[in-house]
C-alpha positions in Angstrom: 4.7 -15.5 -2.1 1.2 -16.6 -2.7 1.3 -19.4 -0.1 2.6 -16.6 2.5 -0.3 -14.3 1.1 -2.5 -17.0 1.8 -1.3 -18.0 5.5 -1.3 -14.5 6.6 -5.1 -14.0 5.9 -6.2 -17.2 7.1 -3.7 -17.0 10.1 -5.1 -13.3 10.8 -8.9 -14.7 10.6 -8.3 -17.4 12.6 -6.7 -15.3 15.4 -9.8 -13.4 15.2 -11.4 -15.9 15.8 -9.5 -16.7 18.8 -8.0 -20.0 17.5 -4.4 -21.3 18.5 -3.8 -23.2 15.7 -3.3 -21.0 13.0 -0.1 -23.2 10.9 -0.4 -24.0 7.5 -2.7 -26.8 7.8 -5.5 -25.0 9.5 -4.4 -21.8 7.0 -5.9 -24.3 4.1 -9.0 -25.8 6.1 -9.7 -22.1 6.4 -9.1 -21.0 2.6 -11.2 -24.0 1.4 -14.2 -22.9 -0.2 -16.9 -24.7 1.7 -15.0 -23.1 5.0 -15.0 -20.0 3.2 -18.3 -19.7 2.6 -19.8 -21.4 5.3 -18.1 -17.9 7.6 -18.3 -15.6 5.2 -22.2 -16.4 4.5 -23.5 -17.5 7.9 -20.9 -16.6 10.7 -19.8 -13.4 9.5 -23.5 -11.6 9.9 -23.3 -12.4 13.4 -20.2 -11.6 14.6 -20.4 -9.3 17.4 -17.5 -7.0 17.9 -17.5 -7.6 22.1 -15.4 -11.3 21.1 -12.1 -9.7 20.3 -10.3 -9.2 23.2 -7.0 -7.5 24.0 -5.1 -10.6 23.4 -7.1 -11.3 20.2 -5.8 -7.2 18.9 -2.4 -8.0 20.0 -2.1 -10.6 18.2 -3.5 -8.8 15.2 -1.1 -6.2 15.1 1.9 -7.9 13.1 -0.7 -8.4 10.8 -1.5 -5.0 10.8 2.1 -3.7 10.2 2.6 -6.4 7.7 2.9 -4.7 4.5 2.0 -8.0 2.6 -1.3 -8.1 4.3 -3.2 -5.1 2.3 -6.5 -5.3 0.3 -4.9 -4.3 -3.1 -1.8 -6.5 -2.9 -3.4 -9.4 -1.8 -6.3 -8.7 -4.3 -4.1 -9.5 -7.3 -3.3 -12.9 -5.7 -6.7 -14.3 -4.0 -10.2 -12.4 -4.1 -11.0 -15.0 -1.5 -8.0 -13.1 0.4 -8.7 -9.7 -0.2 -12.2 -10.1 1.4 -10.7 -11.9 4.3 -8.1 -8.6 4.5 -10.8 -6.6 4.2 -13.1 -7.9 6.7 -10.4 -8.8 9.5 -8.9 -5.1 9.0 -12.6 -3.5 9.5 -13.2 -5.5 12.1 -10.1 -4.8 13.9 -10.4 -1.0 13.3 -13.5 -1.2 14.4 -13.0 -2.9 18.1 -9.7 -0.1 18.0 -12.7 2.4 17.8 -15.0 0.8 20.4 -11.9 0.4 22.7 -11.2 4.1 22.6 -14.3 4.9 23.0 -14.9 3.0 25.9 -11.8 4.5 27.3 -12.5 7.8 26.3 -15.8 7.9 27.6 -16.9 9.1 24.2 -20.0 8.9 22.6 -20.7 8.4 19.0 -22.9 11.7 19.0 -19.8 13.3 19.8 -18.0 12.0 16.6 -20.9 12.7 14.8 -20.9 16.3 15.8 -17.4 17.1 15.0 -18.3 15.1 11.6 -21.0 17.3 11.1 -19.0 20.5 11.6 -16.7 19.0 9.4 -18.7 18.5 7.0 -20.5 21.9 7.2 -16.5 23.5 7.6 -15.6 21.6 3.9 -19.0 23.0 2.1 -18.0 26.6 3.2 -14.5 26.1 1.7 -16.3 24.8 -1.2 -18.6 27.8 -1.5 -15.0 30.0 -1.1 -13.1 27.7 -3.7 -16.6 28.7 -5.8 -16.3 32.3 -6.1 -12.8 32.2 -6.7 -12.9 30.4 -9.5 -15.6 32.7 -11.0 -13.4 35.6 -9.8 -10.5 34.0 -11.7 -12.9 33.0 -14.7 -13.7 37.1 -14.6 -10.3 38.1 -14.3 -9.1 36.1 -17.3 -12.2 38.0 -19.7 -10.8 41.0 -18.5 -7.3 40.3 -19.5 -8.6 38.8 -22.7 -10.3 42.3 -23.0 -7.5 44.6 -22.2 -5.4 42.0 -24.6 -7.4 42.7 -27.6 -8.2 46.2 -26.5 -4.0 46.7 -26.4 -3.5 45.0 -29.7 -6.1 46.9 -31.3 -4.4 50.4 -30.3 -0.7 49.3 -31.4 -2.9 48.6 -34.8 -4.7 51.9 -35.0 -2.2 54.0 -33.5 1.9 52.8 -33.2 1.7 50.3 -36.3 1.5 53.5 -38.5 3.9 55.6 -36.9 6.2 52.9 -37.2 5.9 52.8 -40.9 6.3 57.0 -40.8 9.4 56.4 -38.6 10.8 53.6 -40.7 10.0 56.1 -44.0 11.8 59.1 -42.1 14.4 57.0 -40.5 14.9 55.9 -44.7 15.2 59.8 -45.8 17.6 60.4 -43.0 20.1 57.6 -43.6 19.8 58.6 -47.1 20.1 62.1 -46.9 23.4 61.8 -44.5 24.9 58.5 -46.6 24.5 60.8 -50.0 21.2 58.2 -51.8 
């Protein structure tokens, strides 16, 4: 399972990288630490988003449906991994996005519009969710209130004519049974 963890990352970040040769072998040039590093650290920085073709995203996409090839699950096997998952998904979300937009004829101040009413949409819901919870907070005083005030009645008032009608209920029973 780990090697297969292994040769999906490197095999995805190769692809990205618009490499043929992504067996086993060049899987492992690619995990080795000095390759690693040496992309992670000086390539990576760099990378501009306009190399990933079509064919580079179609090639992607078992990778993407692969349930083996996500960030958690490959981050109890290889942190090396993960960061590759990571990385290769962002970047592949990310020409997705561009794509779309191109198509689209989008712009990003469009996104960032609907973000923005989005955003102001979710603080007015918070400002609602707010005041209900003071009007619940009020509403359970005033049941605590009406609680205590309900208890306090029965005390003062009904607790002592119980005792009278358990005393006459007594004499009755008595009276009719001959005590």
């Amino acid at each position: 399972y780990q090697r297969r963890v292994h040769g999906v990352c490197a095999e995805a970040l190769l692809e990205l990288n618009g490499e043929m040769d992504t067996d086993w072998e060049a899987a492992r040039v690619t995990l080795s630490d000095i390759y690693f590093f040496d992309f992670f650290l000086k390539r990576t920085p760099r990378f501009e988003i306009s190399r990933v073709t079509d064919d580079i995203l179609k090639s992607l996409d078992d990778n993407m449906k692969d349930p083996d090839f996500q960030y958690d699950r490959i981050m109890k096997i290889s942190t090396p991994c993960a960061a590759i998952c990571k990385w290769v998904r962002s970047v592949y979300d990310w020409a997705m996005i561009d794509r779309i937009v191109k198509e689209t004829g989008m712009a990003a101040d469009y996104f960032e519009e609907i973000i923005h009413k989005c955003k102001k949409e979710i603080d007015f819901r918070k400002s609602d969710i707010a005041k209900d919870e003071e009007r619940i907070r009020n509403l359970q005083a005033e049941h605590k209130q009406a609680k205590t005030r309900l208890r306090t009645r029965y005390n003062d008032e009904l607790l002592p004519m119980q005792g009278a009608f358990e005393d006459r209920h007594e004499q009755f029973v008595g009276a009719h049974m001959g005590r």
